[in-house]
N, C-alpha and C positions, 0 to 999 in steps of 0.2 A: 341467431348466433351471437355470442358473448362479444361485444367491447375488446380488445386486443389490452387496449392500456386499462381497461378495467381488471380483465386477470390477471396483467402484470402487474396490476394496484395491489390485489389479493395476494398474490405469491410472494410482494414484497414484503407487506403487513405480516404474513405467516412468517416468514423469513427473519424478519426483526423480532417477532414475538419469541420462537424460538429460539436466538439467540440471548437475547435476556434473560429468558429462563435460564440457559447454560451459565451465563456470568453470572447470576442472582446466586446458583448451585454451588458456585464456587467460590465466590464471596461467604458466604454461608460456611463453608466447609472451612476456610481462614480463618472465620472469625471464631467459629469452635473450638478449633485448634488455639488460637489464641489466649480465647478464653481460658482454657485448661491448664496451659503452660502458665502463663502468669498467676492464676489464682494459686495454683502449687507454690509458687516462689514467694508468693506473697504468705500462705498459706506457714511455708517455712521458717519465713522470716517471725513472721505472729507479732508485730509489735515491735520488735526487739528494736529497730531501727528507731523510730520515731516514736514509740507506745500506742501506736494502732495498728490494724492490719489495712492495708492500703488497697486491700482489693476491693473496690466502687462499680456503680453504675459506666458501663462503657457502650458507645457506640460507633460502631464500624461501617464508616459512609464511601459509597461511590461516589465520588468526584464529580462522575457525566451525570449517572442517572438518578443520583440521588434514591438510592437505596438503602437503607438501614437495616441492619445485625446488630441487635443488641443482646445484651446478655442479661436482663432484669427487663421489665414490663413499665411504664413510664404511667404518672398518676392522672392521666387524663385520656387513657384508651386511644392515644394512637397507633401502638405498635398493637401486633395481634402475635400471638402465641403461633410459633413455628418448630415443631418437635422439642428442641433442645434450647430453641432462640425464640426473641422477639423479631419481626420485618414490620417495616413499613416504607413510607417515604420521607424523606428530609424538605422542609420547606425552601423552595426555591430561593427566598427572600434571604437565609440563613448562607453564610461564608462556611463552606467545607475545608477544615484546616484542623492540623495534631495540632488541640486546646483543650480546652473546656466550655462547656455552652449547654443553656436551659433547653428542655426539650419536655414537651407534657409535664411542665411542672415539675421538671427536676434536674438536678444541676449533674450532667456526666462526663466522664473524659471523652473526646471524639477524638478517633484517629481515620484518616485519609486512605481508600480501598480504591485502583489497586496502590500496596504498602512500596514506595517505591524509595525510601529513608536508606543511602548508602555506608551511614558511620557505623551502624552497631547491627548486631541482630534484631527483629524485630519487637522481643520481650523488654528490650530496654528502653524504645519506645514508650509501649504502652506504660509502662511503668511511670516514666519522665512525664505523660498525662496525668496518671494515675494520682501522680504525690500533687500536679495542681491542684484537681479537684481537692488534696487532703489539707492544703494550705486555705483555698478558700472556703471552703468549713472551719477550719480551723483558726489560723492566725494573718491570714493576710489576702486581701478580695481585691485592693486595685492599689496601683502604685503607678509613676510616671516613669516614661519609656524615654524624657529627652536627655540624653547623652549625648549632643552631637560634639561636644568638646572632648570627645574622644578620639573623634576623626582628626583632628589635627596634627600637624606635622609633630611637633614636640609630643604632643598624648602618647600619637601612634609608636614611639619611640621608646618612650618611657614605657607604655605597658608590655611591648615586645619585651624590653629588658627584665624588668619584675616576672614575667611566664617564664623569661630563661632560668633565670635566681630560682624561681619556684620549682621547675623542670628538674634542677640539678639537684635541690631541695629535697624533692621523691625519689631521686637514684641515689642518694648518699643517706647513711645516717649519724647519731651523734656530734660532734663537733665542727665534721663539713656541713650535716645539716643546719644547723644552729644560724650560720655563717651566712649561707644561704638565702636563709627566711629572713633575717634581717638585713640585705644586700636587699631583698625585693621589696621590703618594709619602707626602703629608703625610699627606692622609686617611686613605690606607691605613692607614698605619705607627701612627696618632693609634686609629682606629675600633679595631686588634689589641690598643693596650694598654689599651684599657677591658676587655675579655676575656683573661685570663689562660688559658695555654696556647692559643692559636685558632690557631696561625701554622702547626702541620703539620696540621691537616686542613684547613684552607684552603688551604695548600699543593697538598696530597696533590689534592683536589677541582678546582680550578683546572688543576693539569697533567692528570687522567685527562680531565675532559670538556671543558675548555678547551681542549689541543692535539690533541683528536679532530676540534675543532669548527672550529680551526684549518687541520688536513690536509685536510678535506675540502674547507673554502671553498678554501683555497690551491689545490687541484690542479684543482678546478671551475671556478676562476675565469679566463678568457682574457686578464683584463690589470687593473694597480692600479685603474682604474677598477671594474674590476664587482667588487672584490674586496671594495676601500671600500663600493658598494650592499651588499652582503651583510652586512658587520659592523653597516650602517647597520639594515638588515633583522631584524638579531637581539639588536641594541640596542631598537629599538621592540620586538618581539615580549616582552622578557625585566621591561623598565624597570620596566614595572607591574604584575607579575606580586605576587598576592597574597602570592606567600612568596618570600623568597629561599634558603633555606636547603639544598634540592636544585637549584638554579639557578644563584644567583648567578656557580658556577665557568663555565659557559659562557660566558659574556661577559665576564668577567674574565679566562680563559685566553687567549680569543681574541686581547683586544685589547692585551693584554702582548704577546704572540707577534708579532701585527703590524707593531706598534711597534719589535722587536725587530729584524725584519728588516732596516726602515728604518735601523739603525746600520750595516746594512755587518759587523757583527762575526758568526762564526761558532759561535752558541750552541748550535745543534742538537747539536755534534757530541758535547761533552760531557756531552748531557743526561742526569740520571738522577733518579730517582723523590724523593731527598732537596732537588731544587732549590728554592729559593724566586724563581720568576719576576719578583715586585717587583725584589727584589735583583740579578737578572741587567741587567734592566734599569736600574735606578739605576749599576751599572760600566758597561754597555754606554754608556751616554750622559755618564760621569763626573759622577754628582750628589752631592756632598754637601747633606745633611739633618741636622739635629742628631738627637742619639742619643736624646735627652726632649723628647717634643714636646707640651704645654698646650695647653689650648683657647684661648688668645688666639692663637696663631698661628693656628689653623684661623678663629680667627672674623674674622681680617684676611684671610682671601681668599676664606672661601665666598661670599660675594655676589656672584661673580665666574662662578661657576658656577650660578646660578639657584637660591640655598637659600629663600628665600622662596617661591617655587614649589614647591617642594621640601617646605615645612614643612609649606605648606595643602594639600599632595595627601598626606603620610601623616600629618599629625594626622586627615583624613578617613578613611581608613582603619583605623588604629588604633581609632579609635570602633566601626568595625563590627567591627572582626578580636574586639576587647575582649567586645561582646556575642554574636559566635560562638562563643569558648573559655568565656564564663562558661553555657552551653547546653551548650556538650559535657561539660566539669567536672560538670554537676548529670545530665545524661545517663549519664557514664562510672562516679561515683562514688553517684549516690542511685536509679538506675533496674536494671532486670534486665539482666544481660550473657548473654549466651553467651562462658567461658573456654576458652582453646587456648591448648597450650604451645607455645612455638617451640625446635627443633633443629636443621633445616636448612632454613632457609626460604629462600624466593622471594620476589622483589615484582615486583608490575608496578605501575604507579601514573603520574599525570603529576606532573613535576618541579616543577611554580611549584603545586601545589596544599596542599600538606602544611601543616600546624597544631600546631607544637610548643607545649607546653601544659608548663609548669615543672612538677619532680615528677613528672607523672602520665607522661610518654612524649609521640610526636607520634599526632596525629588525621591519615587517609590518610583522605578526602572519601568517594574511591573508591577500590579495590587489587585486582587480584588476587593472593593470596596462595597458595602450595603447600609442604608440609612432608609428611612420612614420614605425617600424619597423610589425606591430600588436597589437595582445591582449596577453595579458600573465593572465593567470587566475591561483591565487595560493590559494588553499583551506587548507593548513594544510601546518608547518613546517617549514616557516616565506623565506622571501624577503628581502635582504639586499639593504637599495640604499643607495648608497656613492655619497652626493651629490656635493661633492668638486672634484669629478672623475669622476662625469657626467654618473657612472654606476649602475645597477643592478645586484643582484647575488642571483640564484636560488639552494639548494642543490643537486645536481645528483645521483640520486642510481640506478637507472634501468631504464636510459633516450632511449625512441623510437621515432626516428627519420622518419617524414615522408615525404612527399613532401610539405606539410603548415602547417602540424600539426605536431607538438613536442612535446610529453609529457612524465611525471614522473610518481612517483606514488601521491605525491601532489597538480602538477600543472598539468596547458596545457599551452602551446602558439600557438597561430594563426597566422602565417606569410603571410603577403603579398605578393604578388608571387617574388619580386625582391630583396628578402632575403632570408639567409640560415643559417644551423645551419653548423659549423666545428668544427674539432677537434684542443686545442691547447694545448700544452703539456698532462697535465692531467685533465685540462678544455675542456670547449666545449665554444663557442661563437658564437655571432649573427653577420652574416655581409653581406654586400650588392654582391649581386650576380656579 
């Protein structure tokens, strides 16, 4: 007679395998679908937009089980031909997140299955990948992401006002517009010189996710109307976002771009990765701005844009953000870490959540993170990277040390076999076996 928990070993094994196949089936049928709809769009467009057709290698990855739908076949026979698609599996080691990333030898957009992105329909997505990949072929491969002078009190202020300016900018045209664009010109131009050096990574930041954010609404959208809901859409979504400083460029790129189009002048064609988007726009509409601009000009027109509203929703703020980094500070600096060095890291993380923290590096709430080292998966109680130390610091409270698995009551880490964890005074760290 059978083992009791052996045939329930069986039944479960059938059980799971069967279910897999169903998600795989249906994964599969999304990613089809997908395929289809976007190549049409892109297919329509032909170029017109940027002078290529933007339709690329894409892959459609599960999350859990690391499954892949591709739409193209990759140069090193991982994927295997599946009627309509390629399948395969995603390397563990690899962060699943809507980017871009090498895969058999070749560079495609990835988007995240199941599709769970609540701003748009799903084709403006892909699309918003779609144009990474065309940029990094094209005109721009890496650029730096620190903006944490964003998050400040005065930033955060200034750039609410310039999205109003800008906001009223797309509802009006001619003379209120005019009016408009150079009221947010001011902010802008006013908020950069409090920050010395800010103008190319802001820049740089603004064109990468800004005209991704751009191409996609643009080719999804059926007419200026539904185009306007959408920026409208990701204005709300963005506005009150705890951080700006991984954010802000999307809706700054956007609505420069917008904007742009409305002159009638022909900016796309010159674009290149050194552009400062303000400034296209300020020629594009003939604005003169004076070259030194003082807070008395800015404080003769913010009241015009709702800065009293504006004061008492991030002085409210500030209060809290204030008493979350003095917690992380007495967490990152008086309590036990778990250290890891960074070489080639990964990030996965959401964009309005990060907590720059002067000095110390930013706090990522949540991350996943991968390096030569593994995966470090942090679900709750934030990741410090100090990126001038080339390190990571996880909190330690009740750390179980296993032979590849390392975890808390927050995180895990998955080690590689040729790494380990040690003890160093009253830290723990990652280091090569």
């Amino acid at each position: 007679m059978l083992n009791k928990k052996i045939v329930f070993g069986f039944i479960g094994i059938i059980f799971i395998n069967v279910l897999n196949a169903q998600n795989n089936k249906k994964q599969i049928y999304f990613a089809e679908k997908m395929f289809k709809n976007v190549k049409e769009i892109c297919d329509k467009d032909n170029g017109n937009l940027w002078g290529k057709n933007l339709y690329c290698p894409v892959l459609v990855i599960n999350k859990k089980t690391k499954y892949v739908v591709a739409n193209e076949k990759d140069n090193e026979n991982y994927l295997t031909k599946n009627d309509n698609v390629y399948t395969g599996i995603y390397p563990e080691s690899k962060i699943v997140a809507n980017s871009t990333g090498n895969y058999g030898n070749k560079l495609w957009a990835t988007l995240v299955y199941p599709f769970n992105e609540i701003k748009f329909k799903e084709e403006e997505t892909f699309i918003h990948e779609m144009f990474h990949n065309y940029q990094k072929n094209n005109w721009l491969s890496n650029f730096s992401r620190d903006n944490s002078h964003t998050d400040n009190f005065d930033s955060r202020c200034l750039l609410k006002l310039e999205w109003n300016a800008l906001a009223k900018a797309i509802r009006f045209d001619s003379i209120e517009r005019k009016k408009a664009i150079t009221d947010a010109l001011i902010f802008r131009k006013y908020r950069r010189s409090l920050y010395i050096d800010s103008d190319s990574n802001e820049n740089r930041f603004e064109i990468y996710e800004g005209l991704a954010e751009y191409t996609g609404i643009k080719l999804t959208s059926e007419n200026i109307m539904i185009l306007n809901e959408n920026v409208n859409k990701l204005f709300k979504y963005i506005y009150n976002n705890k951080s700006f400083s991984s954010s802000f460029g999307y809706l700054s790129g956007l609505m420069y771009a917008v904007i742009l189009d409305e002159s009638n002048c022909n900016w796309r064609k010159n674009f290149n990765p050194n552009c400062d988007i303000g400034v296209l726009t300020q020629n594009a509409y003939k604005i003169d701005i004076p070259n030194n601009i003082d807070s008395s000009l800015v404080n003769q027109i913010k009241y015009k844009y709702g800065y009293d509203d504006i004061y008492k929703c991030e002085s409210k703020l500030k209060a809290k953000r204030d008493k979350i980094i003095s917690n992380y500070i007495n967490k990152f600096t008086k309590e036990r870490v778990l250290i890891i060095d960074l070489e080639e890291a990964c990030y996965g993380y959401g964009p309005g959540t990060l907590i720059p923290i002067n000095l110390l590096g930013t706090v990522f709430p949540y991350i996943i993170l991968s390096d030569k080292w593994g995966v470090l998966n942090v679900l709750d109680g934030g990741c410090l990277v100090a990126q001038e130390k080339g390190q990571a610091f996880v909190p330690v409270k009740n750390i179980k040390i296993g032979t590849s698995v390392i975890e808390d009551k927050n995180w895990k880490l998955k080690l590689n076999e040729n790494y380990k964890v040690i003890k160093e005074g009253i830290n723990y760290k990652v280091v090569k076996k």
